[in-house]
N, C-alpha and C positions, 0 to 999 in steps of 0.2 A: 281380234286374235293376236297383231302385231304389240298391240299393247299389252296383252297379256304376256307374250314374249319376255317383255321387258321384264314386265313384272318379277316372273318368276327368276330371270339372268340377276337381279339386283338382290333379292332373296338370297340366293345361292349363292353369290359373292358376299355377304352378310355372314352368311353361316360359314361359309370358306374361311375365313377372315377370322371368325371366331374360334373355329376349330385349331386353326393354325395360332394363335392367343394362347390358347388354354393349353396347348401341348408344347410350348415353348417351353417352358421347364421353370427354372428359379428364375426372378428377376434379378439384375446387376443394379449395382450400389456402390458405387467408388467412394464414397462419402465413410471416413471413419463411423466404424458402428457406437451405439450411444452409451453402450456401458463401456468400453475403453473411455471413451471419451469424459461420462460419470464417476470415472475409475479416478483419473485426472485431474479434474475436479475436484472429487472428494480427497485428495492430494494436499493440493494447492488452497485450498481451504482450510486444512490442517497447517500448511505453513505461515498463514496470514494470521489464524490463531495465534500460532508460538510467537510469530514473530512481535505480536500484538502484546502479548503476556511478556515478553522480552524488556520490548519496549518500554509498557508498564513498569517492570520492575527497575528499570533503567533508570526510567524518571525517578522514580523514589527513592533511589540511591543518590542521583545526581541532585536532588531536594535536600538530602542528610548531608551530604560532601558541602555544600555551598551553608548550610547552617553552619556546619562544624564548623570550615573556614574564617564566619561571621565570627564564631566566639573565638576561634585563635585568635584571631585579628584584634578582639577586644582584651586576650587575655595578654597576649605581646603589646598591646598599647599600655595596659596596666603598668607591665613590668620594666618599661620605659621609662614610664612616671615612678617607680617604685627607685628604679637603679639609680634615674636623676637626685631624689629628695635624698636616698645614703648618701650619694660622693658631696653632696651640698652640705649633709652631716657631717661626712668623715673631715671633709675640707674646712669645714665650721670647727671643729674640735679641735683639727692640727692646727689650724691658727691661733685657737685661744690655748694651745699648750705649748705653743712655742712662745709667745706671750709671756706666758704663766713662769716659762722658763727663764726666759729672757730677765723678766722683771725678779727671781728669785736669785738669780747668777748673778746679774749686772746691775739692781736696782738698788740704787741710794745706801742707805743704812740699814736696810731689812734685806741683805743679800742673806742666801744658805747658811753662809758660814758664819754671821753675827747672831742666826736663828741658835745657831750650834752653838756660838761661846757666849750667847747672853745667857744660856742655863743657870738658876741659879742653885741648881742639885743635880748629881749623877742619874737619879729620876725624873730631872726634869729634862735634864741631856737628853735623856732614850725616849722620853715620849714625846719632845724637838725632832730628834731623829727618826722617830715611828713616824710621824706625822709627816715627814720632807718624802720617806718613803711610799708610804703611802696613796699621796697625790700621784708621785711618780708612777706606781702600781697603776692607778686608778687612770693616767693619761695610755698609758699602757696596754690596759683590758681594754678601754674605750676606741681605743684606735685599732686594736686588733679585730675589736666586734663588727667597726664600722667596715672594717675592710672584707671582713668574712660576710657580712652583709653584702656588698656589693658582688665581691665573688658568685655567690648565691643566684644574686639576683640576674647576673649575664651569664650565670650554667643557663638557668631559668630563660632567658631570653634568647641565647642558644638553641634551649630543646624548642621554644616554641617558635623559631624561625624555621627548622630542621622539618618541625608539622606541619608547619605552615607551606612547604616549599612541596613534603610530599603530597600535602592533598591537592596545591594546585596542578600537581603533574595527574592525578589520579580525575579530579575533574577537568581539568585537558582530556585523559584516555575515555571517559567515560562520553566526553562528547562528540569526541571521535565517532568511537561507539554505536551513540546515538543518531550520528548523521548517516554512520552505515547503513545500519537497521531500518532508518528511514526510507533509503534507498534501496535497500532490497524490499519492503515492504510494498513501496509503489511498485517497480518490476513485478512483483511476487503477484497484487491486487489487478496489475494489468494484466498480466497470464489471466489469471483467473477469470477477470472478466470476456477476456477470449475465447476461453474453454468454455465456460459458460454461454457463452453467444454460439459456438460452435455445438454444443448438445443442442440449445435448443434447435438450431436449425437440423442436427442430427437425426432429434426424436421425430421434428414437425414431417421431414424425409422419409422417416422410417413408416410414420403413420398414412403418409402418402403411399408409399408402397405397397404397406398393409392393405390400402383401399385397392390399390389397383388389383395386386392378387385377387382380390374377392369380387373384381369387376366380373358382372356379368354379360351377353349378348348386346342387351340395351343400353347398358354404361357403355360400355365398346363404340356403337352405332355413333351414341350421344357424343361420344368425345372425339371421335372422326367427323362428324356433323358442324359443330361448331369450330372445328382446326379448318376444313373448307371454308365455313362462313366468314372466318376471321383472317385467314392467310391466305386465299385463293389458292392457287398452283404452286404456291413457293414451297418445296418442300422443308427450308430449312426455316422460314416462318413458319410453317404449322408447329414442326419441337418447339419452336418459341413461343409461340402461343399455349402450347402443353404443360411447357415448362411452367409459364404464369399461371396457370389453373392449377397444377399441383403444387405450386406455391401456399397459393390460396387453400388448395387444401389439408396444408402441415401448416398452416398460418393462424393464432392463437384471433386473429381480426377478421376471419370466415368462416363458413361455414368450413365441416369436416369432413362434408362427402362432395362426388364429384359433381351429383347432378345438384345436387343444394349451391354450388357455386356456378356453374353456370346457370341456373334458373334465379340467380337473386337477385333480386330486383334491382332498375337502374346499371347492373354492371355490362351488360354484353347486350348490345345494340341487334342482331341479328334477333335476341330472343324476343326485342321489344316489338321487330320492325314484322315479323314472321317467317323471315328466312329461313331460320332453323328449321321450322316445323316443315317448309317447300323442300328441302333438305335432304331431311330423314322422308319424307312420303318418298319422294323419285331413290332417296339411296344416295350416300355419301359414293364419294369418284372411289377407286382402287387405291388411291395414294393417300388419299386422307387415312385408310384406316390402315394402311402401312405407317402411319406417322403416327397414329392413335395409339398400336401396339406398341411401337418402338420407347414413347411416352409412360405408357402403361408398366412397358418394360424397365424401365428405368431411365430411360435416354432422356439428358436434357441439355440444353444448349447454354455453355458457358456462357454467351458474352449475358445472357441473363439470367443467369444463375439466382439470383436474389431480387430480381424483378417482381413486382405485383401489380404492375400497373402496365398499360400500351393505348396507344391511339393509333388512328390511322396515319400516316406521312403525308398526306396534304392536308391536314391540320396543321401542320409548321409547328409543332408542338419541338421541342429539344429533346435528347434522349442518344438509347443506342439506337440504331437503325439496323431492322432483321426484316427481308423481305418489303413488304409495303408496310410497314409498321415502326413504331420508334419506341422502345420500352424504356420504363424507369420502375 
């Protein structure tokens, strides 16, 4: 009769338990929800894009900049060698026209003026004289061409120093640039990969939730069952141990429901040894399934927030330490 007692006291504390579950209302979730966080995301994806496409176009610029500079470079060396060979003309000319001059003024018996009085006709005078002119003309245009050559050629050297001077400032700016966008790019890719670390554990969250809302009577029992087996009396060990179960079950490396995780095989030593099952027959204590709902609810214990693993603490195992337990 006394046992039956119990019986029915532990029943009714089950159903107590569950009642008070199911009319608790919404669960809480401090964790950004997962379309903000998607939103975000899908953001920052778009900036690594541009930035990407930026980039790209960056380089292909700074590809043409450093070509075009190659052939300034070759067309200002040209023009060096061009400017050199005129002055080595003009300077070649002006020597042999001074020369030319020297030797016609001042030389021996064929100076100008014996050219002019050996004529031996007033036509042969003028075509003597056409002839001295002439030459003179002809040292004349040739010195003028050489020097307008040369001018030419250091306009020419000039503009292409002028080029030359603007594109290496433009590939200077351009690599600037480049190492910016670099730099925002990383920045930009490590957001993102954050955001994205952050949904997924968002979704994995929400979908833990999802289950918990839809826990029913025996999910309930089961998850107050194994928070006793696992954490004894510590009531802040059991959320800990909660917390790693519904890790596990927003965790893409477990299963997706509650009892699928703690029934899997090899993980939870109570299930292997039969504890659980002595457990649930006698009825989880009053505080495990205060800590079961609280779990269900949403409550989880920071310092293992991202925990999926625990052992017991006289295992000497390293970790955090919650209750007689050491998570990682």
């Amino acid at each position: 009769m006394l046992k039956r007692y119990h019986c029915i006291r532990k029943i009714s504390a089950i159903f107590l338990c569950t009642c008070t579950f199911l009319s608790s209302g919404s669960l809480s979730y401090a964790t950004p929800a997962s379309s903000e966080l998607e939103k975000r995301t899908t953001e920052l994806q778009d900036d690594v894009d541009t930035i990407t496409g930026e980039l790209d176009s960056l380089g292909t610029e700074l590809e043409d900049t450093a070509a075009e500079l190659k052939t300034k470079a070759d067309e200002l060396e040209t023009a060096e060698l061009e400017l050199a060979a005129a002055r080595l003309n003009e300077e070649k000319h002006y020597n042999a026209m001074k020369e030319r001059i020297k030797f016609m003024y001042e030389g021996g018996n064929l100076s100008l003026l014996q050219i002019l009085l050996s004529s031996e006709s007033m036509a042969d005078f003028l075509n003597n004289a056409e002839y001295v002119t002439q030459i003179s003309d002809y040292d004349r245009d040739m010195l003028t061409e050489f020097q307008d050559i040369c001018a030419n050629v250091e306009k020419k050297q000039d503009e292409l120093n002028r080029q030359k001077e603007e594109l290496s400032k433009l590939e200077t700016r351009l690599k600037k640039q480049k190492k910016e966008l670099t730099s925002r790019l990383s920045e930009t890719s490590g957001a993102l990969e954050d955001y994205t670390n952050q949904l997924k554990e968002a979704q994995a969250a929400e979908a833990a939730v999802k289950e918990a809302k839809n826990a029913d009577s025996e999910t309930i029992a089961l998850m107050a069952a194994i928070l006793e087996c696992e954490a004894g009396i510590s009531y802040e060990g059991m959320i800990a141990v909660g917390t790693v179960i519904m890790n596990r079950v927003g965790s893409a490396k477990f299963p997706n429901t509650i009892k699928e995780v703690i029934y899997q095989p090899g993980q939870f030593s109570p299930v292997r040894s039969g504890k659980l099952d002595k457990v649930l027959q006698n009825g989880p204590m009053p505080s495990a399934y205060k800590a079961a709902k609280a779990v269900l609810g949403g409550e989880r214990n920071q310092k293992v927030k991202k925990c999926l693993f625990f052992w017991a603490s006289y295992t000497g195992h390293s970790g955090i330490n919650v209750g007689d337990n050491v998570f990682w």
